[in-house]
VOBA-687586 format. One record per residue: x, y, z of N, C-alpha, C, O in turn. Coordinates in pm, whole numbers, padded with zeros to 5 digits, always signed. Layout:
XYZXYZXYZXYZ
...
//
This chain:
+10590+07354+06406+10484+07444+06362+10431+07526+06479+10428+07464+06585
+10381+07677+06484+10323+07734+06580+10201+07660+06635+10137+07568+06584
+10186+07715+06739+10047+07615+06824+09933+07669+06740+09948+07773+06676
+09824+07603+06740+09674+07643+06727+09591+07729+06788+09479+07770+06759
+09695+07759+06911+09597+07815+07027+09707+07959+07027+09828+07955+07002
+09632+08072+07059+09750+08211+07027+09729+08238+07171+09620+08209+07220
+09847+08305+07264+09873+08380+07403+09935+08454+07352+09992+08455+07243
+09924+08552+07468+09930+08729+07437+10098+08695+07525+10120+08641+07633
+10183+08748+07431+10322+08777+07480+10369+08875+07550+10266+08939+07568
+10439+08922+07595+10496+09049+07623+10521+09127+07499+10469+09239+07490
+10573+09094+07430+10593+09187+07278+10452+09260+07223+10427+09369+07173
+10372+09137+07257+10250+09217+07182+10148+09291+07284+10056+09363+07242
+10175+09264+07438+10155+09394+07530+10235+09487+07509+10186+09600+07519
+10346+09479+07480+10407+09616+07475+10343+09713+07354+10336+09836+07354
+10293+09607+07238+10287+09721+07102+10123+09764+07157+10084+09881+07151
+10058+09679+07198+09927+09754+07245+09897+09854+07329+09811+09942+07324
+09982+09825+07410+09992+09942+07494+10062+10092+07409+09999+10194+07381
+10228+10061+07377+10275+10181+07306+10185+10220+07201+10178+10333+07154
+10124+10132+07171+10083+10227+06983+09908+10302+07043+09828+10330+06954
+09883+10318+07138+09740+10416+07216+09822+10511+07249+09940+10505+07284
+09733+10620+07232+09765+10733+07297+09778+10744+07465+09842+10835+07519
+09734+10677+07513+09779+10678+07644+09886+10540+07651+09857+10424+07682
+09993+10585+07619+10115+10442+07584+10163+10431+07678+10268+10368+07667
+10134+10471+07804+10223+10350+07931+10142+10333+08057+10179+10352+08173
+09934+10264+07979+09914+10283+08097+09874+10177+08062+09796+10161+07969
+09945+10052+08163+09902+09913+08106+09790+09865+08104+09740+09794+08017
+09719+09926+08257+09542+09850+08274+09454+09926+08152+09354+09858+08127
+09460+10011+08092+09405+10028+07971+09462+09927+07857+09384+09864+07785
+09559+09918+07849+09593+09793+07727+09527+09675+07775+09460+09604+07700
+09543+09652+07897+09458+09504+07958+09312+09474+07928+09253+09369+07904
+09274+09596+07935+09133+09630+07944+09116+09600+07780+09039+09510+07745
+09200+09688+07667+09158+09671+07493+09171+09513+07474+09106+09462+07383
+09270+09418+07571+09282+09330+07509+09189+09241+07572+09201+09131+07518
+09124+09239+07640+09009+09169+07703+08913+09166+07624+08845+09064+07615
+08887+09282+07547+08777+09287+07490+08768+09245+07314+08672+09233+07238
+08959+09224+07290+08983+09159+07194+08995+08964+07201+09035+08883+07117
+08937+08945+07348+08922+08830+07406+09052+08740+07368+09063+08639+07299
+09184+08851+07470+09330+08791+07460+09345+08759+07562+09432+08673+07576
+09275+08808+07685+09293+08770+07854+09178+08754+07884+09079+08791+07821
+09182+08705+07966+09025+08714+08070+09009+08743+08186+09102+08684+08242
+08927+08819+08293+08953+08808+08424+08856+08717+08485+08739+08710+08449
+08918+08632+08597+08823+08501+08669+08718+08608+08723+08605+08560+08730
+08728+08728+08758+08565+08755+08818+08593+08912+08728+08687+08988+08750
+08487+08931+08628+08471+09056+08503+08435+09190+08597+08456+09298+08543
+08378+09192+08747+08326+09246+08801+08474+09338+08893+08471+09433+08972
+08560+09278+08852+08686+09274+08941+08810+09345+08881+08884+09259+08833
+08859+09465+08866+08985+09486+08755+09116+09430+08854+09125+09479+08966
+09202+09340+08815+09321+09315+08858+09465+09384+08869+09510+09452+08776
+09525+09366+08971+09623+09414+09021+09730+09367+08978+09814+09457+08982
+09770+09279+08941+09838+09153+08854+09782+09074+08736+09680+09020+08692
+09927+09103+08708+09957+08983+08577+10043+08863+08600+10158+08891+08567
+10035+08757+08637+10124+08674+08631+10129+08535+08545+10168+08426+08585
+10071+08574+08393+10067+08517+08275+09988+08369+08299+10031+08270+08241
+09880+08358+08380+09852+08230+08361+09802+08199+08242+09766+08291+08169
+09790+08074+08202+09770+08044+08078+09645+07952+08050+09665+07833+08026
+09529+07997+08053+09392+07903+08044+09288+07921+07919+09285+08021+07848
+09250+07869+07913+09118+07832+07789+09051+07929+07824+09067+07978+07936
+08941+07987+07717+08797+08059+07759+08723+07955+07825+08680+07995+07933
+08688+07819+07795+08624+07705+07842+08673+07673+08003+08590+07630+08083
+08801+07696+08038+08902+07664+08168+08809+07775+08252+08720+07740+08330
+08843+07915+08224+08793+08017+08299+08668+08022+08305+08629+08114+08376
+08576+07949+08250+08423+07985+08246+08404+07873+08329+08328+07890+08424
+08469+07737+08311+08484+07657+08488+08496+07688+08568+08409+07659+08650
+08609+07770+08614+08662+07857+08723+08526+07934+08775+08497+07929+08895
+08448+07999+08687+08390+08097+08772+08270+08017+08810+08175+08079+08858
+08260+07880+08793+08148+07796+08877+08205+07815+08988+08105+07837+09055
+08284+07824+09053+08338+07793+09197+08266+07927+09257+08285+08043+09221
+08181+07878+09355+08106+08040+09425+08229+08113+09499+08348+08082+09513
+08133+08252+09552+08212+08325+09547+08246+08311+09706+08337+08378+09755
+08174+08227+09776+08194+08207+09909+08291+08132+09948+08320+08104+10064
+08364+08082+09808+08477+07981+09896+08633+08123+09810+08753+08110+09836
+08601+08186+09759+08731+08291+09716+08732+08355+09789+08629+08412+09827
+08899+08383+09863+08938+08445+09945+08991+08575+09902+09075+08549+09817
+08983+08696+09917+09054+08799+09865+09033+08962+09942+08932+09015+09989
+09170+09008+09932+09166+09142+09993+09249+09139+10087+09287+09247+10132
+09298+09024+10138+09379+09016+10291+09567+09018+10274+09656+08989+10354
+09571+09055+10167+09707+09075+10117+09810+08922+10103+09754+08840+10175
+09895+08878+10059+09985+08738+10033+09939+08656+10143+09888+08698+10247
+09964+08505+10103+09967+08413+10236+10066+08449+10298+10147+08519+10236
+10096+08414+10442+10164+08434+10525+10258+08288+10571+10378+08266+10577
+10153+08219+10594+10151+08039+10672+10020+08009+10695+09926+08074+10740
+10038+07848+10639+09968+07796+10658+09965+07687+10779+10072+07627+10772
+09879+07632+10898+09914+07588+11010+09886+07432+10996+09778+07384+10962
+09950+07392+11014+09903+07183+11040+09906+07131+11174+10006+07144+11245
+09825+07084+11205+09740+07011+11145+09544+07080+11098+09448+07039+11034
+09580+07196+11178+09473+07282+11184+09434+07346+11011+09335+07414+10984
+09547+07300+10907+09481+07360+10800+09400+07550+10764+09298+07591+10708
+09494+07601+10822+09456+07785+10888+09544+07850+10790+09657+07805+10772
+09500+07951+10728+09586+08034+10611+09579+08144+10741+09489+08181+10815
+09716+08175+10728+09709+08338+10790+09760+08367+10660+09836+08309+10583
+09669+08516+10659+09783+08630+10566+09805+08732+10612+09772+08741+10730
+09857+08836+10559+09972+08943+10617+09897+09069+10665+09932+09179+10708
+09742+08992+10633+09701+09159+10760+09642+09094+10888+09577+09156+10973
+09674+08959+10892+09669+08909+11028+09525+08812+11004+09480+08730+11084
+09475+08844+10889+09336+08774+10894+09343+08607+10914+09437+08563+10847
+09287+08522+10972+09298+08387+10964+09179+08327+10906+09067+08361+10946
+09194+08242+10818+09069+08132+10781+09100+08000+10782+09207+07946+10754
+08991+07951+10820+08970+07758+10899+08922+07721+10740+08818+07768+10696
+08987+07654+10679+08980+07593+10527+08901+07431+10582+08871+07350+10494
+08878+07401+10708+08838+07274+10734+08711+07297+10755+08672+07393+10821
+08619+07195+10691+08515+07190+10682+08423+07050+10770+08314+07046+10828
+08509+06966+10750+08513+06884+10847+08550+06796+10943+08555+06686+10888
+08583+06785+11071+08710+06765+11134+08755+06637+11120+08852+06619+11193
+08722+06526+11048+08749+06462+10975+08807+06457+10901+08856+06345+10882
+08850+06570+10800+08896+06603+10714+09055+06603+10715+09109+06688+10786
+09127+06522+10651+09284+06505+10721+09417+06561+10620+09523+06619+10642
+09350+06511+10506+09439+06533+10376+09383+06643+10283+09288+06615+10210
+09443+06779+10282+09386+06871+10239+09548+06922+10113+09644+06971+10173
+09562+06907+09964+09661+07014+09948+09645+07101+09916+09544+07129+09852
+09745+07189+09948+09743+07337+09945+09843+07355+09819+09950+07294+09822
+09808+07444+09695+09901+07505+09608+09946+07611+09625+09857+07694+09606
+10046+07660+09654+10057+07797+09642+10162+07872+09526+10281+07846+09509
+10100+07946+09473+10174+07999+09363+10224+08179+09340+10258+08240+09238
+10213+08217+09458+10245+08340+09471+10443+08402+09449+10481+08516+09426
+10522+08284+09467+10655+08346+09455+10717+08334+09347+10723+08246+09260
+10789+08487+09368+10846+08516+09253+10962+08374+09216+11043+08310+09283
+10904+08374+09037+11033+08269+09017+11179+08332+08996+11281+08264+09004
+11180+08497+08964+11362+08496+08985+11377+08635+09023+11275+08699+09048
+11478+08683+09028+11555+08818+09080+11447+08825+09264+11384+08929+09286
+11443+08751+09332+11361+08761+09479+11403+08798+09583+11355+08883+09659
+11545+08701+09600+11607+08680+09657+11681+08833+09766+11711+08942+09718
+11692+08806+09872+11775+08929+09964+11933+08916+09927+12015+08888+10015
+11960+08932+09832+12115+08940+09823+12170+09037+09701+12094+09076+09613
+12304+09072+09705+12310+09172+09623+12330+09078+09498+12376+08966+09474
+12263+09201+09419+12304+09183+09244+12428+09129+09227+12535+09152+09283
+12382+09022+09106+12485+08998+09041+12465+08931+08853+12372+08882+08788
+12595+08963+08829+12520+08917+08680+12512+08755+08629+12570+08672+08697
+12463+08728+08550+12449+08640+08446+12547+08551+08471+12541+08454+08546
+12657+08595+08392+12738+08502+08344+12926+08537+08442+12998+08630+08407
+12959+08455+08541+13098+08516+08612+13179+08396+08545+13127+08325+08459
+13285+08382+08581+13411+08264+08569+13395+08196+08663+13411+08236+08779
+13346+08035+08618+13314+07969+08693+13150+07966+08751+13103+07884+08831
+13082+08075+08690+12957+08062+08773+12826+08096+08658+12852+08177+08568
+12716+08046+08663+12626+08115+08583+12470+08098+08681+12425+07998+08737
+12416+08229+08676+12298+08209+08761+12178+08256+08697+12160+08377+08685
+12093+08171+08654+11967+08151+08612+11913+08295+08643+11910+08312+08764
+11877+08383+08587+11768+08525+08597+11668+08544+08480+11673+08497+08366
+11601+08603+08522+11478+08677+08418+11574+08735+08292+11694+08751+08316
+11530+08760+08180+11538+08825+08114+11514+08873+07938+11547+08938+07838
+11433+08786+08002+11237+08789+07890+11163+08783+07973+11188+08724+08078
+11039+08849+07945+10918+08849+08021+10822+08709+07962+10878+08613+07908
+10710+08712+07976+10614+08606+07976+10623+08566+07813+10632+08649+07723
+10618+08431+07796+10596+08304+07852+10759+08307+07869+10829+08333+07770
+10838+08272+08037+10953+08304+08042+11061+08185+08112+11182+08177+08095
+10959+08085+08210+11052+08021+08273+11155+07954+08211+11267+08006+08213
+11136+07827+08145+11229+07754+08024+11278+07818+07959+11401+07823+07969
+11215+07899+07861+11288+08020+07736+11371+08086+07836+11485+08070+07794
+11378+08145+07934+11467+08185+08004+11623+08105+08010+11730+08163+07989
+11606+07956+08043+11696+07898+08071+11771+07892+07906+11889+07917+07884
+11657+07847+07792+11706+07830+07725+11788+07897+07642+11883+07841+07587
+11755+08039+07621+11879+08147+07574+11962+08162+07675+12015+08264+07631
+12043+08136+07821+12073+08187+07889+12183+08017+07830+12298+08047+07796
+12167+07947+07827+12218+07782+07759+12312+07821+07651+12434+07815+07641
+12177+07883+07539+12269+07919+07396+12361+08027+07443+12484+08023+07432
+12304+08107+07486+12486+08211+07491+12588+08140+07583+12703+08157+07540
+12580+08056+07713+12686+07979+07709+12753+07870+07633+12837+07792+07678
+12707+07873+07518+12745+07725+07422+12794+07853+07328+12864+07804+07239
+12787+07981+07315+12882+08046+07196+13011+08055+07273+13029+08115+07379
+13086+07995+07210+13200+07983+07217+13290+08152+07178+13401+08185+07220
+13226+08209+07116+13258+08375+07018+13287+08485+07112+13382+08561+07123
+13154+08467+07191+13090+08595+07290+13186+08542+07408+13194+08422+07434
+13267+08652+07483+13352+08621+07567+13237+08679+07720+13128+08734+07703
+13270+08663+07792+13170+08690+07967+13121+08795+07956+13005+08786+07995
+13148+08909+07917+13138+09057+07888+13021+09062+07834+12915+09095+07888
+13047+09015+07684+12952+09006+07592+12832+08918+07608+12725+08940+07550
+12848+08838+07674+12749+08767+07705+12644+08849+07832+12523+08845+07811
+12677+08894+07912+12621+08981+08006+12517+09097+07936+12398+09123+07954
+12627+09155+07844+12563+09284+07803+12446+09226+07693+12371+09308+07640
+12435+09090+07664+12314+09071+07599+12200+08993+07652+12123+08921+07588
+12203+09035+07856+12110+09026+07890+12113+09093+08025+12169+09057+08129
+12020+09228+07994+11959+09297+08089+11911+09249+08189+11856+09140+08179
+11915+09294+08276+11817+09262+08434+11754+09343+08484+11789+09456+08453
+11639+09333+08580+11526+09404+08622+11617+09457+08723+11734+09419+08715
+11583+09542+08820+11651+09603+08971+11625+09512+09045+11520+09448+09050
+11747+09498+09128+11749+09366+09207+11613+09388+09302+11527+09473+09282
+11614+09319+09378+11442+09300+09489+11523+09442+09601+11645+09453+09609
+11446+09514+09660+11436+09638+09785+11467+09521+09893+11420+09410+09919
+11571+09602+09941+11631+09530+10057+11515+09508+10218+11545+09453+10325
+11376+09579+10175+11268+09589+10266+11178+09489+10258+11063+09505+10300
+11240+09324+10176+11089+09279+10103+11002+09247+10284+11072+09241+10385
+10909+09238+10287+10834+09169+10419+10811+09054+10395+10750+08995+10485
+10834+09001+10313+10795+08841+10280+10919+08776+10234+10998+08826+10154
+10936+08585+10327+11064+08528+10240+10985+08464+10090+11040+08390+10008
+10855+08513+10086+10823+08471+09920+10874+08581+09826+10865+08570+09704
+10931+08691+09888+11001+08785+09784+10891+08873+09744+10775+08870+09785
+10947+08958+09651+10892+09076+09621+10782+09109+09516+10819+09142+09404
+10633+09101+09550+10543+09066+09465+10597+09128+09308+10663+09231+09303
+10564+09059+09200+10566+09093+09074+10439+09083+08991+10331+09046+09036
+10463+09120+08869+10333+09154+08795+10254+09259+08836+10138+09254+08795
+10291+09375+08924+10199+09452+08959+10160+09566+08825+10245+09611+08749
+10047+09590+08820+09996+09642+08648+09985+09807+08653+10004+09876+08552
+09953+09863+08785+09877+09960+08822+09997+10083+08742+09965+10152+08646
+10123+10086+08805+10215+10128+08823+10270+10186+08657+10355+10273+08639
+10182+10094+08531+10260+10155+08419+10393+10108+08390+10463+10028+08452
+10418+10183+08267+10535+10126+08181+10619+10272+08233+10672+10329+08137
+10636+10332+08344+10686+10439+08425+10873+10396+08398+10918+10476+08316
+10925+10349+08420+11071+10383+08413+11119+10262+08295+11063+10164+08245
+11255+10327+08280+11297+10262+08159+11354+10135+08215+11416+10087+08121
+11368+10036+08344+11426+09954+08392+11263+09854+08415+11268+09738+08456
+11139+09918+08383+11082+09834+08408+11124+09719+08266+11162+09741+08152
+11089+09570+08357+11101+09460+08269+11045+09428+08186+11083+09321+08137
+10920+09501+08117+10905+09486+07967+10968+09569+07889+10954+09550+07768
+11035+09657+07924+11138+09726+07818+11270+09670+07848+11324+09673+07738
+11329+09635+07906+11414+09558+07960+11428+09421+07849+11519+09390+07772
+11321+09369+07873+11240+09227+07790+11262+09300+07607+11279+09231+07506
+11257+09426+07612+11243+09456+07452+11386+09473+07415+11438+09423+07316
+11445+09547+07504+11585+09594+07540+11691+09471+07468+11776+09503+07385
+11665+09306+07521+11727+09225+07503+11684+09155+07355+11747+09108+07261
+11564+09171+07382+11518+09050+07237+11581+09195+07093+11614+09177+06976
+11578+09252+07131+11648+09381+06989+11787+09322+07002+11828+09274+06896
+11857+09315+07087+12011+09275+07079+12048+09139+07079+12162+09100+07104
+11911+09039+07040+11892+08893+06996+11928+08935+06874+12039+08923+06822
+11833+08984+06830+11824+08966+06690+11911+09041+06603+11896+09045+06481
+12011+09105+06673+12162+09183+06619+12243+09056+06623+12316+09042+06525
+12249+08955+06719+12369+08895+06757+12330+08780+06610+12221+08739+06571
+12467+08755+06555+12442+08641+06435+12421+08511+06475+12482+08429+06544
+12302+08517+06403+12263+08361+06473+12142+08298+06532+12073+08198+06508
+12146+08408+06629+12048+08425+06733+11914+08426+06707+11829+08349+06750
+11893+08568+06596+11765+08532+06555+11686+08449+06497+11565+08443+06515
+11791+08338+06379+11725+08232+06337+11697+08117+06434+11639+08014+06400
+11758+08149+06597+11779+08028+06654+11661+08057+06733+11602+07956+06771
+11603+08182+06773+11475+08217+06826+11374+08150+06781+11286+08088+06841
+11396+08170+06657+11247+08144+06561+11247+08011+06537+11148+07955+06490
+11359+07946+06567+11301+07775+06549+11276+07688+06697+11266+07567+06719
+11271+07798+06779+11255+07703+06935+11116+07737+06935+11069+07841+06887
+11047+07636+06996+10887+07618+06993+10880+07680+07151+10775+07648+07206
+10952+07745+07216+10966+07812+07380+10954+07963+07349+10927+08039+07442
+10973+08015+07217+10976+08139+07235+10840+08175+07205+10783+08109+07118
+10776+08272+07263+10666+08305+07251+10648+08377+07106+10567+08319+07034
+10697+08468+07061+10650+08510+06886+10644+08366+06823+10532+08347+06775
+10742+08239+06805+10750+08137+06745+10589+08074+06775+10507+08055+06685
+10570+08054+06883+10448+08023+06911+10334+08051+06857+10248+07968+06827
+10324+08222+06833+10246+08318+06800+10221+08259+06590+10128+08273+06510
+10347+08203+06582+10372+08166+06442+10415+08331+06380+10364+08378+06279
+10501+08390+06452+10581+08480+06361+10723+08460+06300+10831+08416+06341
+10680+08505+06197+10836+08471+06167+10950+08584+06166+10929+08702+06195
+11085+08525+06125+11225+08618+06244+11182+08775+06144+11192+08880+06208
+11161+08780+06073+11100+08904+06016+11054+08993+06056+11102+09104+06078
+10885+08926+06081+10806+08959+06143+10830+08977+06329+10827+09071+06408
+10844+08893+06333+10961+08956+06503+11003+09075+06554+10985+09159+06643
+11100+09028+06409+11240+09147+06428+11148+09303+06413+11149+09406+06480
+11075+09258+06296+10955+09392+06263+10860+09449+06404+10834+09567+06431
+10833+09369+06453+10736+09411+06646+10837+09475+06721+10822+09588+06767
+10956+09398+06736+11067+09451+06839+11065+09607+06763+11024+09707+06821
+11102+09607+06665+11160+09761+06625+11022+09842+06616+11025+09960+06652
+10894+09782+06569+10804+09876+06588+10795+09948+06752+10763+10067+06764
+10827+09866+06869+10813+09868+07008+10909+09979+07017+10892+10091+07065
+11026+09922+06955+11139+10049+07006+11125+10204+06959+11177+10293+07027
+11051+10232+06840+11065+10321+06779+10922+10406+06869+10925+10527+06890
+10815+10323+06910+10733+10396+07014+10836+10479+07114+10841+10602+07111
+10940+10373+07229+10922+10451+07350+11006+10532+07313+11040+10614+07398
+11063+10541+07189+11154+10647+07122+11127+10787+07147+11199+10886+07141
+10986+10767+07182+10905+10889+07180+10835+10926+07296+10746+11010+07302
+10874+10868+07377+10835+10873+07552+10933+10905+07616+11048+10862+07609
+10881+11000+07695+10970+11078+07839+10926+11003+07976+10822+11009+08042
+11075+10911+07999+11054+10833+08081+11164+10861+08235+11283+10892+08221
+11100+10844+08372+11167+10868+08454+11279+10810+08463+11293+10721+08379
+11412+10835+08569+11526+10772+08544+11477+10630+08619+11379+10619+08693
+11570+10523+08580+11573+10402+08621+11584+10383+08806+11699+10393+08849
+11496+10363+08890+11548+10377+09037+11648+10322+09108+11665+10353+09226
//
């Protein structure tokens, strides 16, 4: 059965965004859906630069913003390193902060969740599926890690779809700029930037789930995994199939730069 609790997918950022008259400017869709209380931002005072789909309660985030504002760090661009035993964040504009409060203090952990989980890497492109090889990539957007693996599973278990075919029914983002400055790879989720070329990965993300739901099979096999986000949403392959094509028939109608 779908969950109780509804998260905002990529499918249904995309139709919010395409179906406004200003259809590819995402921090305005961010902004309608905030106020349709589908996201939230940890400080309201603050418009964000990123999306990187966390997934919390209204109750979670209204915890969060007990934490004063004197212990949030922000503005100094990615971590860099962190130092031990000294417990010292550098980040990348050189700024340093002493996280120790008291020198006593011995066992401190640190989470960090800033790297990209796929396409990061400094190496050239390559696809999906070779002879002999298969390498884990993006190609759904949010909620994506597992569902990722897991259609990337089912098309190697069709026995039908020969390497070819299997490739061409999953798009990839542009590999990472051979300039990243960080070995955490190449920030993602950046919002500012728009639904600007046709290689960005929510059309990409629409690109593939439309040629799901062509391939036989596929779409009934979507709609019964509790990983895919519409399933979640409690849509059914219908209703799905009905968002994807409403999505497509928008950028149908958008003049979009070439892919870089």
């Amino acid at each position: 059965p779908p969950s109780p609790y509804k998260q905002l997918t990529c499918m249904e950022l995309l139709d919010e965004c395409l179906s406004s008259k200003a259809n590819t400017d995402l921090s305005a869709a961010f902004l309608r859906l905030e106020q349709k209380g589908l996201v939230y931002r940890l400080d309201p005072s603050i418009e964000p630069q990123k999306f990187m789909d966390a997934t919390l309660s209204l109750k979670q985030i209204q915890l969060l913003r007990t934490i004063p504002k004197s212990n949030v760090i922000r503005g100094h661009g990615r971590l860099k390193e962190i130092t031990f035993p000294e417990n010292i964040l550098i980040f990348e504009d050189g700024q340093h902060v002493n996280t120790l409060r008291d020198k006593k203090e011995t066992h401190t952990t640190f989470i960090h969740c800033t790297a990209s989980a796929f396409n990061f890497q400094k190496r050239p492109p390559r696809p999906i599926f070779e002879a002999g090889r298969i390498t884990i990539q993006e190609i759904f957007s949010f909620p994506g890690f597992c569902f990722n693996a897991a259609v990337i599973a089912w098309l190697t278990a069709q026995s039908n779809l020969d390497i070819r075919a299997k490739n061409l029914l999953c798009q990839l983002p542009p590999p990472a700029s051979s300039d990243i400055g960080s070995p955490l790879g190449e920030p993602k989720g950046l919002i500012g930037d728009g639904l600007d070329k046709l290689d960005h990965p929510l059309i990409l993300a629409l690109n593939n789930l439309c040629h799901w739901y062509e391939t036989p099979g596929m779409g009934e096999w979507l709609h019964s995994l509790r990983l895919f986000s519409l399933t979640m949403n409690g849509y059914s392959l219908e209703e799905g199939r009905q968002l994807a094509q409403k999505n497509q028939k928008h950028l149908s109608k958008i003049s979009f730069s070439s892919p870089s």
